[in-house]
C-alpha positions as CSV (number, residue, x, y, z in Angstrom):
1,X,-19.9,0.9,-4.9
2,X,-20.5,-1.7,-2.4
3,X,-16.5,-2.6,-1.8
4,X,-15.3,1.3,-1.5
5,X,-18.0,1.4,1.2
6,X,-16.4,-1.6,2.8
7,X,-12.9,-0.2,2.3
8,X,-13.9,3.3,3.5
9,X,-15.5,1.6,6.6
10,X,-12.5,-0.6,7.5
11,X,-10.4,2.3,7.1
12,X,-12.2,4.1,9.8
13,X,-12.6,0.9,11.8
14,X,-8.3,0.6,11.7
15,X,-8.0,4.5,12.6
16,X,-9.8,4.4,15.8
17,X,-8.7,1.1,16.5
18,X,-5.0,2.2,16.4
19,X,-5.5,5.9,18.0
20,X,-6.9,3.6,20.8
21,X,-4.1,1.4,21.0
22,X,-1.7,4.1,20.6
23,X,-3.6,5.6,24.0
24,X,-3.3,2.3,26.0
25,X,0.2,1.8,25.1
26,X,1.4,4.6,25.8
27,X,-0.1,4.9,29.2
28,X,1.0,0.9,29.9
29,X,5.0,1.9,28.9
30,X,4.9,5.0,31.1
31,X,3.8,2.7,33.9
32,X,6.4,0.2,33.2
33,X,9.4,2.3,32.9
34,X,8.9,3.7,36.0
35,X,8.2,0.5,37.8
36,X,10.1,-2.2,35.8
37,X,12.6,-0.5,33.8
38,X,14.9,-3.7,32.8
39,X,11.9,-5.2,31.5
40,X,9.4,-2.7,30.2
41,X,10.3,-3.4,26.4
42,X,9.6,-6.8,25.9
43,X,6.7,-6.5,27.9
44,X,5.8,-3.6,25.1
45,X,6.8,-5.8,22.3
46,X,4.5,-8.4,23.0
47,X,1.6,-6.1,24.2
48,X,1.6,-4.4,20.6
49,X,1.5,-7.8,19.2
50,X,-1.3,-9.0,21.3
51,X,-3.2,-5.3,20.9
52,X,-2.6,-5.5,16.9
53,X,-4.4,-9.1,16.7
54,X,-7.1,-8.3,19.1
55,X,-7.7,-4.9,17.0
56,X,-7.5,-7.0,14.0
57,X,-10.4,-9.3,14.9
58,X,-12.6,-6.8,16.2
59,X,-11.9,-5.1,13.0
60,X,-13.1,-8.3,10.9
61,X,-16.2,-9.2,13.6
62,X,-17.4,-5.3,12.9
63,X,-16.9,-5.9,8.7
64,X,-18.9,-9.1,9.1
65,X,-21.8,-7.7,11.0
66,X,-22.1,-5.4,8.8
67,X,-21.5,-6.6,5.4
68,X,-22.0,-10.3,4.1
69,X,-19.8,-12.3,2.3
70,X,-20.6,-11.1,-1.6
71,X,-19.9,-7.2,0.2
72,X,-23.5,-5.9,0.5
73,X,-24.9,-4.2,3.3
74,X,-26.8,-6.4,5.6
């Protein structure tokens, strides 16, 4: 039971994570097509690099504070 819980809670973690980052994006490409339009995609690119990692560890800093290493609820 213990690893569904993890993988239901992960899953939930990754949805808000990405909604979030969908958000921000979105609202950072508007900006720079407007005011840098030659440059606004690889400046997109390599913020939804940076936002995917940065979601990915706060993902894997949440799992460990709540959950130890055999899967059980601290």
């Amino acid at each position: 039971m213990s690893h569904q819980e993890i993988w239901d809670y992960a899953n939930s973690l990754g949805a808000f994570m990405f909604i979030r980052l969908g958000f921000a994006l979105a609202t950072i490409s508007l900006i720079l097509y407007f005011a840098f339009p030659d440059n606004a995609m690889m400046v997109m690119l390599f913020s939804t690099l940076i936002g995917i990692g940065v979601g990915m560890y706060w993902c894997e800093t949440k799992l460990n504070s709540k959950f130890d290493k055999n899967g059980n609820p601290k």
